[in-house]
N, C-alpha and C positions, 0 to 999 in steps of 0.2 A: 504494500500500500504506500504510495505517495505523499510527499506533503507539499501543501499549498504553498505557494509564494509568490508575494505582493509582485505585481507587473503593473501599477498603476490606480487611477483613480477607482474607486468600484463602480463606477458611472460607467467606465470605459468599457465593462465587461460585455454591461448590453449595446455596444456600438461594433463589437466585433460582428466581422463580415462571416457567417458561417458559411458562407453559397463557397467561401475564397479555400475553400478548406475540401481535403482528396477523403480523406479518411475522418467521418464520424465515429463519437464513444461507439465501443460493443455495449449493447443493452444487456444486463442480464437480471435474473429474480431479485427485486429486493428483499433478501429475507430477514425479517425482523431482530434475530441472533447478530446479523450483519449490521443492522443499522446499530444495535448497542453498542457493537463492536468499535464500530466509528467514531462515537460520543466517547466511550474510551479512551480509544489510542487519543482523542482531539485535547484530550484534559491528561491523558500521560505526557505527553510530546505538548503540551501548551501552542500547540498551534492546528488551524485546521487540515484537517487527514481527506486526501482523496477518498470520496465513498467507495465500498465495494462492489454497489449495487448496478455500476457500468464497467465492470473487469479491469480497475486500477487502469484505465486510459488505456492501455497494451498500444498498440502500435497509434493511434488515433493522434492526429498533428494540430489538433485544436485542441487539447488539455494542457499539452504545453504553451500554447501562446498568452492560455490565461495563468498560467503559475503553477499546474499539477503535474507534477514529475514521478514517473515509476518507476523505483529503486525496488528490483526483486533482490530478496535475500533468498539464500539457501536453496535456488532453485526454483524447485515444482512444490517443494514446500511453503514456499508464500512466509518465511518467518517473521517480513516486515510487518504482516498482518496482525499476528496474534502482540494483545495487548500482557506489557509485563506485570502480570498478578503475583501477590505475595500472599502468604498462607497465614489461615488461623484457626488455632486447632478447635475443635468444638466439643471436645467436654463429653462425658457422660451422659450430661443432663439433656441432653436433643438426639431426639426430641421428648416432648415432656411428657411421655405416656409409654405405657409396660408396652413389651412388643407382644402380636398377636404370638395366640399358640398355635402356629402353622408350622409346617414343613420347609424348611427353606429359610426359614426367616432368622434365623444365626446369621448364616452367612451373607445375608440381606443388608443389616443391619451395619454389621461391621465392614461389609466394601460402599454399601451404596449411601449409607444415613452418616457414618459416620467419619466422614470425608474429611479433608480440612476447610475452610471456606474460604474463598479466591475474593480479596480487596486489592483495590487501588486508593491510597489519598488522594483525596480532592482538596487540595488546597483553596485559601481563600483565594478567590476568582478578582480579575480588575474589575476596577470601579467602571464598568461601561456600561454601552446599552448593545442592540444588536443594527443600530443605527450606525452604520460605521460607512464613512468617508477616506477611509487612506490616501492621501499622494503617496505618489511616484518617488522613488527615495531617489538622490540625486547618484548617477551614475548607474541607473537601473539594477542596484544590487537586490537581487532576491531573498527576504530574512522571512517570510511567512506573514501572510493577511492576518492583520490585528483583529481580536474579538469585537472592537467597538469604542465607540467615543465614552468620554465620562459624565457617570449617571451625575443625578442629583443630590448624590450622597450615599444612596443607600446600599450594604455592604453586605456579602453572602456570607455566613460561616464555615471554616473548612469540613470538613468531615472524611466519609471513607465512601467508596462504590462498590456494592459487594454483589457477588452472583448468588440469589436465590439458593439456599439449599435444595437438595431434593424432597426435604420433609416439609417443604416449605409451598412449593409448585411441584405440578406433574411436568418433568421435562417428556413426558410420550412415547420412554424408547423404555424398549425391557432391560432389566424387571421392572422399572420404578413405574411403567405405567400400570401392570396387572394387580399391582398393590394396595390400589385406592379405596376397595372397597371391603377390606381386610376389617377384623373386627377383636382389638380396636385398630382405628386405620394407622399405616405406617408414617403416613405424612400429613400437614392440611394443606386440603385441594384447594390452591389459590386460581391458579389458570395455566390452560394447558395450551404450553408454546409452541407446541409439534406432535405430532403422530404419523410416526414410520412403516403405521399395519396401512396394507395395500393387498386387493387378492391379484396373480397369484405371489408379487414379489412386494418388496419393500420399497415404499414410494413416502412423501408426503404430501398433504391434500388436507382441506378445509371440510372434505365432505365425511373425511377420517374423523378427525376433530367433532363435526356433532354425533357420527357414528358410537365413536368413543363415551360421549356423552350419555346417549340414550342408555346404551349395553350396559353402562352402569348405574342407572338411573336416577345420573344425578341433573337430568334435564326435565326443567320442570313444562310439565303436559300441559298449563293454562298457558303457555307461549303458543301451543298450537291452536286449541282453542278461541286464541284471539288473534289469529291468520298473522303474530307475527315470527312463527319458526323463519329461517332461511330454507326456501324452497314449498314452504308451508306445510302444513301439516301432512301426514304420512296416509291417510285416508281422508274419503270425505264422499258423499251419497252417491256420486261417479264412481268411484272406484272399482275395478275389475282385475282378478287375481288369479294364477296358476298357483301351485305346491303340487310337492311330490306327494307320493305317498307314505303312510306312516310309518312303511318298512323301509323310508332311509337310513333311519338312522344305524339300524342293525346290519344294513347292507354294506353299508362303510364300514362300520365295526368289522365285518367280517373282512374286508381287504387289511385289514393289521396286521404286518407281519409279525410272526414270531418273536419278543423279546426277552428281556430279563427285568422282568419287576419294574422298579423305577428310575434302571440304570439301561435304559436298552441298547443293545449294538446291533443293527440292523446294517445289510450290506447294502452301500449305495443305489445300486442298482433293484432293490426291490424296494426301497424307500422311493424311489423315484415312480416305478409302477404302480403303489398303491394309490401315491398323492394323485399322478396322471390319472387314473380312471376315476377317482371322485371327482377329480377338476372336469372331465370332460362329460360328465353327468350334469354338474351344474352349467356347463356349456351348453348341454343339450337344451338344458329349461329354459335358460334366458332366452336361447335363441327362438324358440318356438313362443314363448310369451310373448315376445316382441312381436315377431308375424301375426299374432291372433288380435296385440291390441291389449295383450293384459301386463300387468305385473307380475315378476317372478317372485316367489316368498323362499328368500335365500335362509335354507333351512342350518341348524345349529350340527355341526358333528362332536365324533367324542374325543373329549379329551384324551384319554390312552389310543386312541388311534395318531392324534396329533404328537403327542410323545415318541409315538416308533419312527414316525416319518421327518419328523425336523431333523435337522441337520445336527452332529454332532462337532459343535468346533467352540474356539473360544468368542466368535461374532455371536454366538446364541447362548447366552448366557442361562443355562436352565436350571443349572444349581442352585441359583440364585430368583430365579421366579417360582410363584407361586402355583404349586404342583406340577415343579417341573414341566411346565409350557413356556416354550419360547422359539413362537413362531413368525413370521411377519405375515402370514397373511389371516392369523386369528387373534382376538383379544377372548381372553380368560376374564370372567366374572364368577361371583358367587360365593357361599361357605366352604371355608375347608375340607368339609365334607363331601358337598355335596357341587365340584365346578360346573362347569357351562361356557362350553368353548365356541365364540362365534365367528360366521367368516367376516373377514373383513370387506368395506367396497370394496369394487374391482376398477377401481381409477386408475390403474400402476402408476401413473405421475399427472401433476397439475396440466393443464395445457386442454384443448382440445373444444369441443361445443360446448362441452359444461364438464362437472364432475360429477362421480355415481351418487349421486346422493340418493334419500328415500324417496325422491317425487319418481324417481326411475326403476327401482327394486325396494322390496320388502323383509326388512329382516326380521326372523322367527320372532323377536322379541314386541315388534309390532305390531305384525301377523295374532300373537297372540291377545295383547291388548283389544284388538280390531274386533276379534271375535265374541269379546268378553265385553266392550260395548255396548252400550245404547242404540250409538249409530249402526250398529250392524244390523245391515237390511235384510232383517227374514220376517218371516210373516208365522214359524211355529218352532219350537228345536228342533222338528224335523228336517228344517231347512238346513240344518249347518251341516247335514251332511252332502258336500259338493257332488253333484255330478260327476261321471268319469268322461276322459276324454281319451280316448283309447291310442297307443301311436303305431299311424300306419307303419307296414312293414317296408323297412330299408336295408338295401344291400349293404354287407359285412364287410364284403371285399370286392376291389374295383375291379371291371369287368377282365383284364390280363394285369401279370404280376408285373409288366414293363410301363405301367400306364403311368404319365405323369402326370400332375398335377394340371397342367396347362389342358391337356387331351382328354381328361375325365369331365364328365358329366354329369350334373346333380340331376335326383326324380325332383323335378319341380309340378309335377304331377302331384306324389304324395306329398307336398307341402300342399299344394293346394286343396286337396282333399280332408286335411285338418284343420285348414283354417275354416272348412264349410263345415266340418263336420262342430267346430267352436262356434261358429254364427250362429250356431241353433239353440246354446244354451247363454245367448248376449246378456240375458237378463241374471243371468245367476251369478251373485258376487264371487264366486268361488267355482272354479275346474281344477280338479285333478290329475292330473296325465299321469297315464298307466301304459307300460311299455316297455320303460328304462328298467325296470328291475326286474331278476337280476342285473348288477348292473353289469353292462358288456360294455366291447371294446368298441367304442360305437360314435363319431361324430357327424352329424345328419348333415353337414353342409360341407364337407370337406372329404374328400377321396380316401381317407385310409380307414384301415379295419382291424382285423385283430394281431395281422403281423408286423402290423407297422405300430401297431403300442407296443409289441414285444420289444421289437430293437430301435423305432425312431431312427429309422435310416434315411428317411428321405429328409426330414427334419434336419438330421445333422447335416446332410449333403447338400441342405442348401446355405446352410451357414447364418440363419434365421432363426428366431426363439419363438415362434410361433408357428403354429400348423395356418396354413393357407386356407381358408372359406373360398369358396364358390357362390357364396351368394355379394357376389359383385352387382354392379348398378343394370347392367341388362337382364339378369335372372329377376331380380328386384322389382323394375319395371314391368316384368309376364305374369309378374305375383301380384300386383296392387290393385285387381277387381275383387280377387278372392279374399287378398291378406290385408287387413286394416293398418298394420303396424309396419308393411313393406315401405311406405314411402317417407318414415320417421327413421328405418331401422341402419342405416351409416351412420346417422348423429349418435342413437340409442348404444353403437357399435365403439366409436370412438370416446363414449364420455365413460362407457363402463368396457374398456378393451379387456381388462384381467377376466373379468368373466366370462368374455367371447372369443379368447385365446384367438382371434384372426384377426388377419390382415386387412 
């Protein structure tokens, strides 16, 4: 990170001819860690710090002409960046409550609570304002833009700037996020700066954030109520829903490989099998929810299935999360007894028509809410048991074993014969789809079948992290007399891509 330096009047800034300039700042995310960061270094280094939030100027020939110079240290490490923090150790006493009696929570306590806490002094500040005027120092030496002219007197006191502990805020990354709801809790939930669950990989996203929220119930339901949730409430007398059926849960159980208690060692390669055929299950529902018009209700799995299949390394910290889950694309809730492992959206990263939020899919924990409702439209209890919607049969395996991706062809036939056979039950808040279970090796929009879960060979041969769909904009377009949700379903596709693993 760069530092600022005076080039003249501050008037003169806005007279700079940008049109005269080759290379514009690179834009990039400003992310809020980043902007503190700034305020930081600007009060360690007493003078102001190129932002981060446009990649330290990198090559760009107008940061220089105004005063911001990029001095990398250390490389690819960026060590100009990080601000120099000193430690203070925090005592026995934090936080101020017994730790719960869980599993894990030793060694919780003592790597993640009991940390040292990272200040910097803030010394007394000049007497200015932010009204600042600089001339041009004679001889155009550059010493750094001064904070400001002087105030009328009035004078900050110094103090210290310290980083939130963890018992303090939920920083969103495991373990500290799966903790919150520990009993008694391991930290207090001030506000939560980030959340890294994303289905299937580790992303962050704002739609994580109220996800994270709800699954722990610490979002209060008279926000939606009063249509001011973001994205608005998660139902409402429109609403129209798919779910699996009630043997998913047992059915993923049953993909568990083999482990050892609460220490499992599973071999890569059937960890990766098990996850792949649940992922392409809930690949199946979305995608078909989407073509009928409905929402998918993205169902809970189990936690010991999620155990065998995370990854064993020191990025997945499970010894230290609460029962041992430490996954990125599930948040763990609930009593020690008794978890509750959900999936995460499927936004894999910010960007895109929107993010997954609940106005686009339904998670179990609302699903269930919905149904326990007032608002829930039925007319007896008989009603709550949904209709089935049975799934047409689709070929396993693509017509020869040399077929590629580019050369196969989807039954847009049997898509269309579901979306009519769903038009018949429009009015029922609630379908079923029955078909997927057992679950098989099976993705309805995409060319491969059960040999190509086995080894993901065309997948690795093309050097791609996703399986390729077929339902591109021309298949799309032959679908949207039948399929309601064909001419929404690219946006639907791009704001929730984790859980429609295509391109």
């Amino acid at each position: 990170m760069g530092r600022a330096r005076d080039v003249g009047a501050h008037r003169a800034f806005l007279d700079v001819d940008k049109a005269a300039f080759q290379n514009p700042p690179v834009r990039e995310v400003l992310w809020e860690q980043d902007a503190w960061n700034d305020l930081a270094k600007t009060l360690e280094m007493g003078t102001r710090v190129f932002p981060w939030a446009v990649g330290y100027g990198k090559d760009s020939d107008l940061w220089p002409t105004l005063g911001y110079e990029r001095h990398v240290v250390g490389g690819i490490k960026h060590e100009e960046k990080w601000v120099k923090w000193q430690q203070l150790a925090t005592g026995r006493e934090l936080p101020p409550w017994e730790a719960p009696k869980e599993h894990n929570v030793d060694k919780f306590y003592r790597v993640d609570l009991r940390k040292p806490l990272l200040w910097i002094p803030v010394c007394t500040p000049s007497n200015s304002t932010t009204g600042v005027d600089p001339r041009a120092p004679v001889g155009g030496a550059r010493k750094g833009i001064s904070f400001g002219m002087a105030s009328d007197g009035r004078v900050l006191l110094p103090g210290r700037l310290m980083i939130a502990p963890t018992w303090l805020s939920s920083l969103g990354t495991d373990p500290e996020a799966d903790w919150a709801d520990s009993s008694p809790p391991a930290f207090g939930y001030l506000h939560l700066t980030n959340l890294w669950h994303c289905f299937p990989h580790m992303c962050w996203s704002k739609a994580g954030r109220l996800f994270w929220l709800r699954a722990h119930r610490f979002w209060d339901r008279r926000l939606d109520t009063l249509a001011i949730t973001p994205r608005g409430a998660p139902w409402d007398e429109k609403t129209r829903a798919l779910q699996l059926p009630s043997g998913f849960f047992e059915a993923v159980r049953a993909l568990t490989p083999p482990h050892n208690g609460d220490l499992p060692y599973v071999k890569a390669a059937d960890r990766w099998l098990a996850y792949r055929r649940m992922h392409a299950l809930i690949h199946n529902l979305v995608t078909i929810a989407q073509l009928i018009g409905r929402k998918p209700v993205i169902p809970q799995v189990p936690c010991d299935y999620v155990r065998a299949v995370q990854q064993r390394s020191i990025s997945t910290p499970s010894d230290r999360s609460r029962f041992g889950v430490s996954h990125p694309s599930v948040v763990a809730t609930g009593p020690a007894d008794a978890p509750v492992c959900h999936l995460a959206p499927g936004t894999w990263r910010p960007g895109g028509p929107d993010q997954c939020y609940h106005n686009r899919i339904m998670s179990q924990f609302d699903y269930n809410d919905w149904l326990a409702s007032a608002r829930f439209p039925i007319a007896s209890d008989k009603d709550r048991t949904p209709p089935s919607l049975p799934l047409p049969t689709f070929p396993l395996e693509p017509p020869s074993t040399g077929l590629s991706y580019e050369s196969a062809q989807i039954d847009l036939g049997a898509i269309k014969q579901l979306c009519t056979a769903a038009a018949a039950h429009g009015n029922a808040p609630v379908l079923q789809l029955d078909g997927l279970l057992p679950i098989r090796d099976l993705l309805i929009d995409a060319p491969i079948g059960v040999s190509e879960f086995a080894s993901e060979a065309k997948r690795l041969a093309s050097g791609k992290p996703r399986w390729k769909s077929l339902l591109q904009l021309e298949q799309l377009r032959s679908l949207m007399d039948a399929c309601p949700g064909a001419k929404d379903f690219l946006q639907q596709r791009m704001a929730c891509v984790g859980y429609y693993l295509a391109e």
